[in-house]
N, CA, C and O atoms as a GROMACS GRO file, in nm:
protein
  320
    1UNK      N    1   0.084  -0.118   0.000
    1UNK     CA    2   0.000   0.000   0.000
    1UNK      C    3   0.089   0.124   0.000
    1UNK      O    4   0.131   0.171   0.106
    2UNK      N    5   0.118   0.180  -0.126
    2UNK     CA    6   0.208   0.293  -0.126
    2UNK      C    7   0.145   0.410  -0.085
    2UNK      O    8   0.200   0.498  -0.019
    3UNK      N    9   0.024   0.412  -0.125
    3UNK     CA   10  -0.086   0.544  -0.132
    3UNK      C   11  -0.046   0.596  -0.010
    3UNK      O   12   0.018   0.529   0.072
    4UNK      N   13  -0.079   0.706   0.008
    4UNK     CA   14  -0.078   0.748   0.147
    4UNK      C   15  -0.264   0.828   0.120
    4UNK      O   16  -0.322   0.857   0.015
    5UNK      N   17  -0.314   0.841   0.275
    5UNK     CA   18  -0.416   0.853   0.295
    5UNK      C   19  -0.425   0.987   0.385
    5UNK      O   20  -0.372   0.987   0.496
    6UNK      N   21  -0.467   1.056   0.355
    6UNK     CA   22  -0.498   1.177   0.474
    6UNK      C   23  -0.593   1.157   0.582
    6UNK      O   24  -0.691   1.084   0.568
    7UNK      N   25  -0.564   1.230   0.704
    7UNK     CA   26  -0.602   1.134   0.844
    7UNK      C   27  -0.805   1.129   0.848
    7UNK      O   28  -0.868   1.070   0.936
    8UNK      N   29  -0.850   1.186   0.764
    8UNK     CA   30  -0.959   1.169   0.734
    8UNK      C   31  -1.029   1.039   0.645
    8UNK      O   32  -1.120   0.960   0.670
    9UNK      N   33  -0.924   1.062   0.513
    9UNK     CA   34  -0.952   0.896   0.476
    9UNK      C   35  -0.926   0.803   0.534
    9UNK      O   36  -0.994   0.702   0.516
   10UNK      N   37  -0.792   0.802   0.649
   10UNK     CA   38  -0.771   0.690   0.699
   10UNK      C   39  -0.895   0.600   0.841
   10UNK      O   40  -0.913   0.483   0.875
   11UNK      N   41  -0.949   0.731   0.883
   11UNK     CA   42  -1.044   0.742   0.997
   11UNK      C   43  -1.159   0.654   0.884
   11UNK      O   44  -1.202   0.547   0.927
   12UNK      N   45  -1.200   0.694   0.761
   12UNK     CA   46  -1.283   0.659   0.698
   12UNK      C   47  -1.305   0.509   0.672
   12UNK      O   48  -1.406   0.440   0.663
   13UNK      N   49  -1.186   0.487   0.663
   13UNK     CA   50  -1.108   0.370   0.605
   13UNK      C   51  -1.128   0.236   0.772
   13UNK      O   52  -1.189   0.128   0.773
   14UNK      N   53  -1.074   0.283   0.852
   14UNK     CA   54  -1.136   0.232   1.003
   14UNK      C   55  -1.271   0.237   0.990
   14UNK      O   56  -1.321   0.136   0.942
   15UNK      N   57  -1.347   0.327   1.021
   15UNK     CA   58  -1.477   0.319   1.024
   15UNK      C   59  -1.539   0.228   0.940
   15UNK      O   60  -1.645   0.179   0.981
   16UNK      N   61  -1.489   0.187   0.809
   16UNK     CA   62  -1.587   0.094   0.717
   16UNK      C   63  -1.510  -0.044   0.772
   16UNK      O   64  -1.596  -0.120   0.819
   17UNK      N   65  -1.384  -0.097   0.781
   17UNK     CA   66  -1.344  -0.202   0.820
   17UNK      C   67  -1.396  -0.235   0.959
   17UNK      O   68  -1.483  -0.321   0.962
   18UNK      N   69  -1.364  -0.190   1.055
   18UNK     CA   70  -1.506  -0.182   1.153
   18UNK      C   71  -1.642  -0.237   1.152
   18UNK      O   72  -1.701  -0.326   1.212
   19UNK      N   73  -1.675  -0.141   1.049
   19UNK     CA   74  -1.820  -0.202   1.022
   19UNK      C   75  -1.860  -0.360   0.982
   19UNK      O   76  -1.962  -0.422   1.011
   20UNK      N   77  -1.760  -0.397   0.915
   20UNK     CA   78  -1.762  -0.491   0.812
   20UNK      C   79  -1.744  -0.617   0.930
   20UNK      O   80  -1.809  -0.721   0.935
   21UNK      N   81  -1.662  -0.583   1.001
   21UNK     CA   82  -1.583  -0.713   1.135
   21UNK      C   83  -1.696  -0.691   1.220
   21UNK      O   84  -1.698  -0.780   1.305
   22UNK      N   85  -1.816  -0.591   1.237
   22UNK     CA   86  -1.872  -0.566   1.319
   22UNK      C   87  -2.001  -0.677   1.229
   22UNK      O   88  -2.068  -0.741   1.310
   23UNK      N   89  -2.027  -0.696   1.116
   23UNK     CA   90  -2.093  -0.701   1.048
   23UNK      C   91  -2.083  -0.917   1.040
   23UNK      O   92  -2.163  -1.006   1.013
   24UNK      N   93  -1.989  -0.911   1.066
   24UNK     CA   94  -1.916  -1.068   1.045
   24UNK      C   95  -1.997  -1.098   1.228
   24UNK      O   96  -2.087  -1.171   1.268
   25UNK      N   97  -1.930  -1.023   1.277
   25UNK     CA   98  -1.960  -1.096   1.431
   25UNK      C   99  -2.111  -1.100   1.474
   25UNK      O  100  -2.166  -1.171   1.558
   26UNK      N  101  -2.174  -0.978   1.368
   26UNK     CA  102  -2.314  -1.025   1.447
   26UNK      C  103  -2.386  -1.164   1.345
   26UNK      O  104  -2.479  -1.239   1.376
   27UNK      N  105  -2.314  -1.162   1.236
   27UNK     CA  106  -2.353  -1.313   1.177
   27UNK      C  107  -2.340  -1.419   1.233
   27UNK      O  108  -2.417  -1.515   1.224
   28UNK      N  109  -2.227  -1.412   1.304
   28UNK     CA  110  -2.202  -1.529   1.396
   28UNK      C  111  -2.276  -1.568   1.525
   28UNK      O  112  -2.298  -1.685   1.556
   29UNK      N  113  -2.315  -1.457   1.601
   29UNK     CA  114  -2.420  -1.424   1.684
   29UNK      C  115  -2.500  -1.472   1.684
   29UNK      O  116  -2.537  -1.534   1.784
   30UNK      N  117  -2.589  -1.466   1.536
   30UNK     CA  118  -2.689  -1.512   1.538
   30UNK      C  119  -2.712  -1.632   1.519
   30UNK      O  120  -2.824  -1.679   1.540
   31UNK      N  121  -2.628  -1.691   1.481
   31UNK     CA  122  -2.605  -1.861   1.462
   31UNK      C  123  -2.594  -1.885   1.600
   31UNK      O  124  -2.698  -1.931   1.648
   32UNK      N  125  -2.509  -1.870   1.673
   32UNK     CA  126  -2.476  -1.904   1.813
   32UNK      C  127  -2.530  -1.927   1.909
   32UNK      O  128  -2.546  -2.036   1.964
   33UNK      N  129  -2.579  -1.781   1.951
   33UNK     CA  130  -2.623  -1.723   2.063
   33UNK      C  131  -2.811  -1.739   2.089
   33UNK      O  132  -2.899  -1.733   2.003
   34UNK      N  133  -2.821  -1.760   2.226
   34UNK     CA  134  -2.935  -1.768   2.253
   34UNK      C  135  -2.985  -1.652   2.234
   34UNK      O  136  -2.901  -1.564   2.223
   35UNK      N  137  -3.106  -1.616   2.224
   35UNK     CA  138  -3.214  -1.505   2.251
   35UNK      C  139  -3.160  -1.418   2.396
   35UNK      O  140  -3.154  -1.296   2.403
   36UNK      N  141  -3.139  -1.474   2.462
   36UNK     CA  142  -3.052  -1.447   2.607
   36UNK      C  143  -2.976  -1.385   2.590
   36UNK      O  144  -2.976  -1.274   2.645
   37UNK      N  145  -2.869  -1.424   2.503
   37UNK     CA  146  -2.749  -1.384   2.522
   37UNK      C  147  -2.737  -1.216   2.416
   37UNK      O  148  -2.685  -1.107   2.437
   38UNK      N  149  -2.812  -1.273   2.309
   38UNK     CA  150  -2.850  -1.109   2.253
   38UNK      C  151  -2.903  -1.006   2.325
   38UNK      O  152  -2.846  -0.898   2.314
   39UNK      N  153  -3.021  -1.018   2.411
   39UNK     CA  154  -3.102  -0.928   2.475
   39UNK      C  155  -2.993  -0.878   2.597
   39UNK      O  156  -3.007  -0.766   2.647
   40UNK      N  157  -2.899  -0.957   2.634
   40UNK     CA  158  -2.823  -0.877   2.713
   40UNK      C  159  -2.736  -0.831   2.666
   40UNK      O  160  -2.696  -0.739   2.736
   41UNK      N  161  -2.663  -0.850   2.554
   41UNK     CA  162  -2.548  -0.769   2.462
   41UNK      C  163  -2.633  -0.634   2.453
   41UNK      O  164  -2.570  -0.530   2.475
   42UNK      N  165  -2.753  -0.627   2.427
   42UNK     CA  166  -2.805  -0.475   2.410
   42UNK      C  167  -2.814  -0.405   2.578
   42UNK      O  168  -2.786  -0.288   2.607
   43UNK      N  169  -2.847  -0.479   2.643
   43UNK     CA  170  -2.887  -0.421   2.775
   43UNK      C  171  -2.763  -0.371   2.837
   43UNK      O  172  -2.764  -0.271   2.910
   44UNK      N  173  -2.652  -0.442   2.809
   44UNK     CA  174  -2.508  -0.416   2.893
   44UNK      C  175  -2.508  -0.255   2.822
   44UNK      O  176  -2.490  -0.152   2.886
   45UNK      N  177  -2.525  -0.261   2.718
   45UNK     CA  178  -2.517  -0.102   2.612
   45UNK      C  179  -2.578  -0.018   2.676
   45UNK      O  180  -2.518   0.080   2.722
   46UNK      N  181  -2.723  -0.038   2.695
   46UNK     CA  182  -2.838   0.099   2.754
   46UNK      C  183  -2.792   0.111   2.914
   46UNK      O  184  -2.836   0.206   2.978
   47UNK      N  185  -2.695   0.004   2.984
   47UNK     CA  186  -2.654   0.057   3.132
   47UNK      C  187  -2.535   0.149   3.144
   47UNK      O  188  -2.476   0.183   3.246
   48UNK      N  189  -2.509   0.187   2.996
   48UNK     CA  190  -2.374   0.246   3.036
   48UNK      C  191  -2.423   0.363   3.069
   48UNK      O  192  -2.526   0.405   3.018
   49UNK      N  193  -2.313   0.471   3.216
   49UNK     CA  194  -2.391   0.605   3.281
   49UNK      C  195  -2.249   0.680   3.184
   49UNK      O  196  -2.126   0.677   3.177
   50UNK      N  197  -2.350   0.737   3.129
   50UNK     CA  198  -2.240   0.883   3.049
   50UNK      C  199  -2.297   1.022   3.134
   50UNK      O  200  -2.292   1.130   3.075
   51UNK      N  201  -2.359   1.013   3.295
   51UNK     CA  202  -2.405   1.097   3.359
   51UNK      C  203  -2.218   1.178   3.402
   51UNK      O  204  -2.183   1.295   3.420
   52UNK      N  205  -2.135   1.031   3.405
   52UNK     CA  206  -2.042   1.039   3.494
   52UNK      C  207  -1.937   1.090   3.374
   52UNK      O  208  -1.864   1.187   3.394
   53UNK      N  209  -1.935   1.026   3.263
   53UNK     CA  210  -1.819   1.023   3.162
   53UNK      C  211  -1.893   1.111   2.990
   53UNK      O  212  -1.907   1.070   2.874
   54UNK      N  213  -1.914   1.209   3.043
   54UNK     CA  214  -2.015   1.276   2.922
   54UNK      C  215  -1.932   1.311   2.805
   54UNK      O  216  -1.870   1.415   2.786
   55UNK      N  217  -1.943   1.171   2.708
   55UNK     CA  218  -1.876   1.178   2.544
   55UNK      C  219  -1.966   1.182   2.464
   55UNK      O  220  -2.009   1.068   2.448
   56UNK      N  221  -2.032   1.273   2.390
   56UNK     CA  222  -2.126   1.285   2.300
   56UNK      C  223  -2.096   1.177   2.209
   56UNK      O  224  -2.172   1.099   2.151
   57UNK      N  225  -1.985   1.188   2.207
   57UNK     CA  226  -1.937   1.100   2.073
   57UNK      C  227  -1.957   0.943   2.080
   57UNK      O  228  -2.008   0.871   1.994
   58UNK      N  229  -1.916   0.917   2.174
   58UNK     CA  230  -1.929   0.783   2.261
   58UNK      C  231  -2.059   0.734   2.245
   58UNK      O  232  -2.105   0.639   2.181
   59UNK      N  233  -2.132   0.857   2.351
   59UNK     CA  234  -2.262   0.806   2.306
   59UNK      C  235  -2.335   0.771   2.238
   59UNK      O  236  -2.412   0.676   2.254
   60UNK      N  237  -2.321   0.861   2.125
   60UNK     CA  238  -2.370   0.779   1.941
   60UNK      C  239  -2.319   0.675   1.938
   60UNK      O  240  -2.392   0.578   1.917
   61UNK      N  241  -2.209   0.660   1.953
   61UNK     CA  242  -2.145   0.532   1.869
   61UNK      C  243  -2.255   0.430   1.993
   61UNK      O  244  -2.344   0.363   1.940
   62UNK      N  245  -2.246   0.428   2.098
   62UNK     CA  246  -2.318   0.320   2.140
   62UNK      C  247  -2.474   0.302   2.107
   62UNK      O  248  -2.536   0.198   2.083
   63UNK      N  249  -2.526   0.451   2.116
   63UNK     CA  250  -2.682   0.403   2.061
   63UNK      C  251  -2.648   0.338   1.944
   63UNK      O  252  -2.662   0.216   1.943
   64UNK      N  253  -2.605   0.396   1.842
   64UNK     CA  254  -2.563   0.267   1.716
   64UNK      C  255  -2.554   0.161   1.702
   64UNK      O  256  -2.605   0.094   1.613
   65UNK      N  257  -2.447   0.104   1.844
   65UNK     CA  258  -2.435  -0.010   1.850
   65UNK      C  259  -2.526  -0.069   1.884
   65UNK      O  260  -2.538  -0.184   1.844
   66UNK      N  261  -2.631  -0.007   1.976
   66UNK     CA  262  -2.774  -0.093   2.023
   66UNK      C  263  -2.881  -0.101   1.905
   66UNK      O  264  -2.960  -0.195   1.895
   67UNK      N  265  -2.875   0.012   1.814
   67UNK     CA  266  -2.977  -0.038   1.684
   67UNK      C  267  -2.946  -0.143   1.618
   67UNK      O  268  -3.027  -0.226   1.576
   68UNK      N  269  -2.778  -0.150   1.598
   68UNK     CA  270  -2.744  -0.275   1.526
   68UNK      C  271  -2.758  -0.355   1.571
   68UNK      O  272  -2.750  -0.444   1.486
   69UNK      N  273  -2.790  -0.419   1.717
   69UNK     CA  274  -2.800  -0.526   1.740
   69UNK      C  275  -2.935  -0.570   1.750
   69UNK      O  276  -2.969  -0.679   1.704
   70UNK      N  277  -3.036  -0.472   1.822
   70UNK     CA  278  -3.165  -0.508   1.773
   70UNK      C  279  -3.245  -0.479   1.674
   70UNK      O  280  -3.365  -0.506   1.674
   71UNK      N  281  -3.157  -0.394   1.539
   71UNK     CA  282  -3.240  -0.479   1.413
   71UNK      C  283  -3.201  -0.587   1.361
   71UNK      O  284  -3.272  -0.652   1.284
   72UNK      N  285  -3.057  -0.629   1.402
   72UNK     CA  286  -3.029  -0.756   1.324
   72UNK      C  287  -3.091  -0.870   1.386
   72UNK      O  288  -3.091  -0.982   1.335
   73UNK      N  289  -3.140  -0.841   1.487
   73UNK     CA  290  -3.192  -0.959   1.600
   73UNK      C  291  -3.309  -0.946   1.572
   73UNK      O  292  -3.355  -1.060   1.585
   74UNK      N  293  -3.415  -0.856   1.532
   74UNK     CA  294  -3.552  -0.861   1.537
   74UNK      C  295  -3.549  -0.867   1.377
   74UNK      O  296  -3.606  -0.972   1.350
   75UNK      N  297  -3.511  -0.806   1.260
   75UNK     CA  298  -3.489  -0.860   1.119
   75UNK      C  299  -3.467  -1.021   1.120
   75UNK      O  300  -3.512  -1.086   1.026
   76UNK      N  301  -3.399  -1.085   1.227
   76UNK     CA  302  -3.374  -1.266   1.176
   76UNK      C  303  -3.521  -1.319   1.305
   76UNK      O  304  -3.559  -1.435   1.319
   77UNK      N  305  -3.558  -1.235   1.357
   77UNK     CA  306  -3.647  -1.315   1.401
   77UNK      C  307  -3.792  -1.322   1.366
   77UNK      O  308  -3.877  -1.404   1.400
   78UNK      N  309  -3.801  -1.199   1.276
   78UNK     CA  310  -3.906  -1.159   1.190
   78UNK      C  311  -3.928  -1.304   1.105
   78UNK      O  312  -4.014  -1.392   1.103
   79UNK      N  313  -3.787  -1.276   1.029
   79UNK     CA  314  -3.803  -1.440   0.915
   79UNK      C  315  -3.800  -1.505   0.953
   79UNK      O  316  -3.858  -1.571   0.867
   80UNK      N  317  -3.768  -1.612   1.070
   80UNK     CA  318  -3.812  -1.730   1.099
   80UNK      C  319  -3.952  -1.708   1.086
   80UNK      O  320  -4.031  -1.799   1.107
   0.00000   0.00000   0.00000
């Protein structure tokens, strides 16, 4: 990889590889994991206190992370 990337593409560049590994693991998830074990992967998310550690930024990224997990969880449970 000769290219060089400016620290914006490279952030860009994380963010989609990310996604993608983020994207692999909840496939696996759902093969795996009980109903249990999903509903608390989201719940551990909605207990985090940002009363104490206030990152706006943070915070998106985690509501995010809780949509992704319960649409991919309620999208595969739709189709069964």
């Amino acid at each position: 990889m000769a290219e060089q990337f400016s620290a914006d593409q490279e952030l860009v560049s994380d963010v989609v590889a990310c996604q993608l590994v983020i994207k692999q693991i909840l496939d696996v998830i759902d093969v795996i994991a009980p109903v249990a074990v999903r509903d608390k992967m989201a719940s551990q998310l909605k207990s985090i206190d940002f009363t104490k550690h206030p990152d706006p930024v943070t915070q998106r990224a985690v509501q995010k992370a809780i949509a992704l997990i319960e649409l991919k969880f309620t999208q595969q449970q739709e189709a069964h």
